[in-house]
C-alpha positions as CSV (number, residue, x, y, z in Angstrom):
1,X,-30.2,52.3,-57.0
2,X,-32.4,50.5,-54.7
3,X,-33.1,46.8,-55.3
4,X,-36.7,46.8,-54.9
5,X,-37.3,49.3,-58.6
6,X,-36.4,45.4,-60.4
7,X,-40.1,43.5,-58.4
8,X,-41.7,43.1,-60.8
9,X,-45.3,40.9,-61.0
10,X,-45.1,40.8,-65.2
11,X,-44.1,37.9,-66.8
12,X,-42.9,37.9,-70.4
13,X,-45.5,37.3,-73.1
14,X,-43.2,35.1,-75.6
15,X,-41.9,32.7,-73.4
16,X,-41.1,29.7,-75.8
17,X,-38.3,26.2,-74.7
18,X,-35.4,26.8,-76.7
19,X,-34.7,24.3,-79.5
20,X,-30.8,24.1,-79.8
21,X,-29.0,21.2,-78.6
22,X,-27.8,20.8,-75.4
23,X,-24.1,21.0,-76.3
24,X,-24.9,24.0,-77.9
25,X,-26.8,25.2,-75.3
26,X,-24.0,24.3,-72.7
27,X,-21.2,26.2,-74.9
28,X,-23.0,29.2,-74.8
29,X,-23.7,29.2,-71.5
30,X,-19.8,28.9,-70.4
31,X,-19.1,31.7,-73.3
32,X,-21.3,34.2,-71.3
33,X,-19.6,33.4,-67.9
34,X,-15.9,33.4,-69.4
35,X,-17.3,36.7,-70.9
36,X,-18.4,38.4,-68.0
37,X,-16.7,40.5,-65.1
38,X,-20.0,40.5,-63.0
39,X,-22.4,37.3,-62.2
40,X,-25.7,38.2,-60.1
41,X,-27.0,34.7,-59.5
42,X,-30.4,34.4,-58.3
43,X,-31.3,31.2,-57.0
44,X,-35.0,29.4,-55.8
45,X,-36.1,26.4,-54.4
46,X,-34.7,24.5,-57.5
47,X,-31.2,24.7,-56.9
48,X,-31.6,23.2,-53.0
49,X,-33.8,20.2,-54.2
50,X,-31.4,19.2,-56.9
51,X,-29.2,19.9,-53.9
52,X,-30.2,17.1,-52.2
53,X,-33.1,19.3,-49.7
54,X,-36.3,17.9,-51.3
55,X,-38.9,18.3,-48.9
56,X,-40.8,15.3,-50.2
57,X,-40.9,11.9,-51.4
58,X,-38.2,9.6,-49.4
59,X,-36.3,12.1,-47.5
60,X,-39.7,13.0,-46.0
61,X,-41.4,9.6,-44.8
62,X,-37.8,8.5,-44.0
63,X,-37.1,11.1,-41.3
64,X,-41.0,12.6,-40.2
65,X,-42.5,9.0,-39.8
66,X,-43.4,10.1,-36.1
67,X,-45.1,13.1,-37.7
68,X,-46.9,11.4,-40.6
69,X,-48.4,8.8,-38.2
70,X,-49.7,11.4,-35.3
71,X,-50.9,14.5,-38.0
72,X,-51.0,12.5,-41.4
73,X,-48.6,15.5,-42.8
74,X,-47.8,14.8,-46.8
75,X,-44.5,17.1,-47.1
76,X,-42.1,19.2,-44.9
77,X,-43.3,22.2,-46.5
78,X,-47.4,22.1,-46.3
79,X,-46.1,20.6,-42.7
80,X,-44.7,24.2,-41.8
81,X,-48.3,25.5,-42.2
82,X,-50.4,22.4,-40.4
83,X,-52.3,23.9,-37.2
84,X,-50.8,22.5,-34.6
85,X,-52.4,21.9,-31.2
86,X,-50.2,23.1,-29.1
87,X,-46.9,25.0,-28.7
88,X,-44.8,22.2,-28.0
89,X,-46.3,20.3,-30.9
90,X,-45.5,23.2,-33.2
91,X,-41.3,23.9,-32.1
92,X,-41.4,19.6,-31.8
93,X,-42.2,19.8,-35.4
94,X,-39.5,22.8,-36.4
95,X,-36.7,21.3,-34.4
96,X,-37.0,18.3,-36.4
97,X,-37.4,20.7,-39.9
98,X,-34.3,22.9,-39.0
99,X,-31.8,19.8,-38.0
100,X,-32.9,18.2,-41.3
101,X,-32.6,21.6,-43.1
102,X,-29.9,23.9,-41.9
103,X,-28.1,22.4,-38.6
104,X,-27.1,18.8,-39.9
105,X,-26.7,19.4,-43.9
106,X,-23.1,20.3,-45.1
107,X,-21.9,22.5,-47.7
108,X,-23.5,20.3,-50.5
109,X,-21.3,19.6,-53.6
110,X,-23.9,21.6,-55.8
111,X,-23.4,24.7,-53.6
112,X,-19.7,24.6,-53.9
113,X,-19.6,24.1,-57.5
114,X,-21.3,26.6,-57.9
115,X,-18.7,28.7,-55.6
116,X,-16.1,27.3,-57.6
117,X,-17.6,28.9,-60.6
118,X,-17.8,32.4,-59.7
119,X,-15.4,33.3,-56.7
120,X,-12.9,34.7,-59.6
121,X,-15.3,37.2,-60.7
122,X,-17.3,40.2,-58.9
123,X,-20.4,38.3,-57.9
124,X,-23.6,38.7,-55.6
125,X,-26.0,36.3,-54.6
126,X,-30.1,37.5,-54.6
127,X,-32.1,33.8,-52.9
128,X,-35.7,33.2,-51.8
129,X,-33.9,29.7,-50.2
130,X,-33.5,29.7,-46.2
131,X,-31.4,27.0,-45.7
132,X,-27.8,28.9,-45.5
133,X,-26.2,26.9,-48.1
134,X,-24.6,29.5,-49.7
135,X,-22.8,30.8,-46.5
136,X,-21.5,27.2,-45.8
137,X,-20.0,26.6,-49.4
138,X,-18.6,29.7,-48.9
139,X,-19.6,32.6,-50.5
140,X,-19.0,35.7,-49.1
141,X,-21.7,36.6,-46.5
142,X,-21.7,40.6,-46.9
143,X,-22.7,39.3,-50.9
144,X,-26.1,37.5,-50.1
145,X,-29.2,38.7,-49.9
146,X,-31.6,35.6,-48.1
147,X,-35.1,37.8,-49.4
148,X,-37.0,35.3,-47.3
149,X,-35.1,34.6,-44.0
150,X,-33.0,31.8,-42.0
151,X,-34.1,28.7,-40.8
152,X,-31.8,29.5,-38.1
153,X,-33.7,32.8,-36.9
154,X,-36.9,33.4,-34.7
155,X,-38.6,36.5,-34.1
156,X,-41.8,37.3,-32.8
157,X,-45.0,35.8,-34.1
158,X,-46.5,39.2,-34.3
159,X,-43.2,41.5,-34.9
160,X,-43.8,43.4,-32.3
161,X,-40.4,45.0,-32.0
162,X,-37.6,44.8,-35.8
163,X,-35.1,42.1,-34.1
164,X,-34.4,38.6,-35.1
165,X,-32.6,36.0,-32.8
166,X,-30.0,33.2,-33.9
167,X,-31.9,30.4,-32.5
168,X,-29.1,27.3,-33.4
169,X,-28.5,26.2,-30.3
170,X,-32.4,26.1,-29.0
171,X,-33.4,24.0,-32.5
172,X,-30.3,21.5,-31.4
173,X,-31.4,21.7,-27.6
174,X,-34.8,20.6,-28.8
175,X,-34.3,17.8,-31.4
176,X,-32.4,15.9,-29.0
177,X,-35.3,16.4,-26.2
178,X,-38.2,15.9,-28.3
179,X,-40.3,13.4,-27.4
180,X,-43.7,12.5,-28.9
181,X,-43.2,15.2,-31.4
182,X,-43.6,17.7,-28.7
183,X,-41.1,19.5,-26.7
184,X,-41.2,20.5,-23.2
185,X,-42.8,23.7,-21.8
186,X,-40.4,25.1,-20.6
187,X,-38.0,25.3,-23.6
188,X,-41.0,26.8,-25.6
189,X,-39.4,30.2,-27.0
190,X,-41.4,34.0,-25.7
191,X,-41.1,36.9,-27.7
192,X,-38.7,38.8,-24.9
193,X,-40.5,42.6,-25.5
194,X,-44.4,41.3,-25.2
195,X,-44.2,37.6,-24.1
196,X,-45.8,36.6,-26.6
197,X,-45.5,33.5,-29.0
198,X,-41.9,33.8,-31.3
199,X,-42.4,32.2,-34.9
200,X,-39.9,31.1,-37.4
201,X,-37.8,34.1,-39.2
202,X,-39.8,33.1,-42.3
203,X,-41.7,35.3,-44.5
204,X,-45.2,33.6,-45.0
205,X,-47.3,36.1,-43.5
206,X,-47.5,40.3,-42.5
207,X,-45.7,39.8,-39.9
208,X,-42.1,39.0,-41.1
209,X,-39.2,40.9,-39.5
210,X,-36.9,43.1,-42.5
211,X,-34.5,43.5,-39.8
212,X,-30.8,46.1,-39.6
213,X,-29.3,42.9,-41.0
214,X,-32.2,42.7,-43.6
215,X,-31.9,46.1,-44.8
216,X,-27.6,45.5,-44.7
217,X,-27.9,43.0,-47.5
218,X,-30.8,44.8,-49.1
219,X,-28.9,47.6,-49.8
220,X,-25.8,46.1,-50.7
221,X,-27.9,44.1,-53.8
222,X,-28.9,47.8,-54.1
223,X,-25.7,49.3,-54.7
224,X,-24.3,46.3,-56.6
225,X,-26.7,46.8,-58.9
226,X,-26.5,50.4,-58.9
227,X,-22.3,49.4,-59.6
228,X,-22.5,46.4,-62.0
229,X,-25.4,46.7,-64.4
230,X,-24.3,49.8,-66.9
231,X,-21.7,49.5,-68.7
232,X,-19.7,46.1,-67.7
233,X,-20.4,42.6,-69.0
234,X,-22.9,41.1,-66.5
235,X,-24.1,37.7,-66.5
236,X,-27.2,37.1,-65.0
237,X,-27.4,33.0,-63.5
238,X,-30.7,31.9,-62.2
239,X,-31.1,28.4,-60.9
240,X,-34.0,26.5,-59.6
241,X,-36.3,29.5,-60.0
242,X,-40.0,28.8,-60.4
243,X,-43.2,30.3,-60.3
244,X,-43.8,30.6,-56.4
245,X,-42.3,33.7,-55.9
246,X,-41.2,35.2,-59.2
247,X,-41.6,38.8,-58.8
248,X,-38.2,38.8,-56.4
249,X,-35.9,36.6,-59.2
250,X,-37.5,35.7,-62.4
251,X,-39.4,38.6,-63.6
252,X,-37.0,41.3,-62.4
253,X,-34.1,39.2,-63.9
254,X,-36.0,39.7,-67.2
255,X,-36.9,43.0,-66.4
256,X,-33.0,43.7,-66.6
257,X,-32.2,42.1,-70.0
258,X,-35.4,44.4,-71.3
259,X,-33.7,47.0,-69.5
260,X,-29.8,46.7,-70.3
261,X,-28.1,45.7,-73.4
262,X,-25.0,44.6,-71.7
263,X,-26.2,42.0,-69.9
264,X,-26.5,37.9,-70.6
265,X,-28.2,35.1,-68.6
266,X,-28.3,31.5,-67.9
267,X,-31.9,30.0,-66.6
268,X,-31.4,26.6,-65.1
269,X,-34.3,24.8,-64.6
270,X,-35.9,21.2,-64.2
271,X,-39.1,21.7,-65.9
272,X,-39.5,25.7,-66.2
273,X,-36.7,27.1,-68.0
274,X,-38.7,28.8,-71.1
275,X,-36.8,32.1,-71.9
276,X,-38.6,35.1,-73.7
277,X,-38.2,34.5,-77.5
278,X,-37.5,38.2,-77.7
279,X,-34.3,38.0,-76.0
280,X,-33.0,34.3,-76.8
281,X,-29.7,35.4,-78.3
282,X,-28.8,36.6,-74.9
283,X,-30.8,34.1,-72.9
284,X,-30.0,30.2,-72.5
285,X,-32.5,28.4,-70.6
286,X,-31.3,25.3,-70.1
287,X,-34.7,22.5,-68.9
288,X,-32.5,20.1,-67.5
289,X,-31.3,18.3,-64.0
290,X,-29.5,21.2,-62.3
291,X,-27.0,19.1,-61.2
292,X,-26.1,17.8,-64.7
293,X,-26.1,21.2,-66.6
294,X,-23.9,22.9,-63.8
295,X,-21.6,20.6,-64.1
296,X,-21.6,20.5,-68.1
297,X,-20.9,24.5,-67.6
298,X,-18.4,24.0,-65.4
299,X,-16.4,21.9,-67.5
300,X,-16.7,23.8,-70.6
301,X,-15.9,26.9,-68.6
302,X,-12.4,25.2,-67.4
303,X,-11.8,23.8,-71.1
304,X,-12.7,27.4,-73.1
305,X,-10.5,28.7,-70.8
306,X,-7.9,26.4,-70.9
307,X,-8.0,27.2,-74.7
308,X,-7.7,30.4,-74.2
309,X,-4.2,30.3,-72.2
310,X,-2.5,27.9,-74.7
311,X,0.4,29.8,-76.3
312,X,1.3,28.4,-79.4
313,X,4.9,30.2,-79.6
């Protein structure tokens, strides 16, 4: 089956907040995960800001004060796109971005509770996020499909050749050498094939690299769901998904309860987490702090489960 039959740029028509309580809301939830032998979780920017990786606010003029002052940048993310004068301005900035983002941060508690609530089951993880969280809280790397790339990748700016390069150790290299939010010359990265400029492994333009490691993972969502979706219990857990890129997550995740009856899901969102009304007996959407609902889930997970094993003989 191949992964990319589920894009899908349609959202549903009857999209309504449900009105149960949250206890309710939370039961039903850990019902459909005790429940199920398969969880596809899909997870968006959501699920890293209630993380702890906002990208705003007091993280932001706490740690960029350097950038704000000298480019009057409002966010790390609008910051990615800023034009830059020069090279070394531009790598200055993504040093900084990348330490903050993907070198420095641990496995974040959220992560591995989230671990902790699946690893017993057959699971696979589909994310638009790029800041290799789920690797370090440790899921199971050959079950990840990163749609959107690595923080800790470059490639060329104009993909002139299908290779990406672990770039770690240049981003460290550079944060501790950056001065005046530039770097020096001579550390400025050159696309090895045309000498050309390199560019973050990021997909925010035509020119993104869907490299052999790409196209690994792509096909192994492809054959999990080719495995998974007919005929076993399947819960489908989307966190943190919004409306930036829904046609990789939220739509095709609704596309597959249209599609098969066999399958339950769990939408856990801050503000967005209005389900299709035509589906809400196999849908909770849950418009809550991530961090609180996930761990109301896992709880009442342990406890159903815990119910389950007493013997009364």
């Amino acid at each position: 089956m191949e992964w990319i039959q589920f894009l899908s740029g349609v959202p549903a028509k009857d999209y309504v907040f449900q009105k149960e309580p949250y206890e309710e809301q939370i039961n039903r939830a850990a019902e459909y995960i005790n429940e199920a032998e398969v969880v596809l979780i899909g997870a968006g920017s959501g699920l890293s800001a209630a993380a702890g990786l906002t990208y705003s606010g007091e993280r932001f003029q706490e740690n960029f004060k350097e950038f704000i002052k000298k480019y009057g940048v409002k966010d790390m993310y609008s910051a990615g796109f800023y034009p830059f004068p020069s090279e070394e301005e531009r790598w200055g900035y993504w040093s900084k971005h990348v330490d903050m983002n993907r070198i420095t941060p641990p496995a974040l508690p959220l992560f591995q509770k989230l671990f902790g609530l699946v690893k017993a089951k057959i699971y696979f993880v589909i994310t638009t996020n790029v800041d290799h969280q789920f690797h370090k809280a440790g899921f199971d790397e050959t079950k990840i499909f990163a749609t959107q790339g690595d923080y800790g990748y470059i490639q060329c700016a104009r993909a002139c050749h299908k290779k990406t390069y672990n770039a770690l150790k240049l981003f460290d290299q550079m944060n501790r050498i950056r001065k005046d939010c530039k770097v020096p010359s001579y550390i400025v990265p050159k696309c090895p094939v045309c000498g050309g400029s390199m560019a973050m492994h990021l997909r925010c333009d035509q020119y993104f690299v869907e490299d052999e490691s790409w196209h690994k993972s792509a096909d192994a969502y492809g054959k999990f769901l080719s495995a998974h979706l007919k005929g076993k219990k399947v819960v489908l857990l989307e966190l943190g998904v919004g409306f930036n890129t829904p046609t990789i997550i939220r739509f095709p995740f609704e596309k597959m309860i249209h599609d098969y009856c066999n399958l339950t899901m769990i939408r856990l969102n801050l503000d967005e987490a209005f389900v299709p009304e035509s589906f809400e007996k196999r849908i909770v959407g849950i418009n809550d702090d991530i961090v609180k609902s996930l761990s109301s889930i896992s709880k009442a997970v342990e406890q159903k489960r815990g119910d389950c094993s007493y013997d009364t003989r």
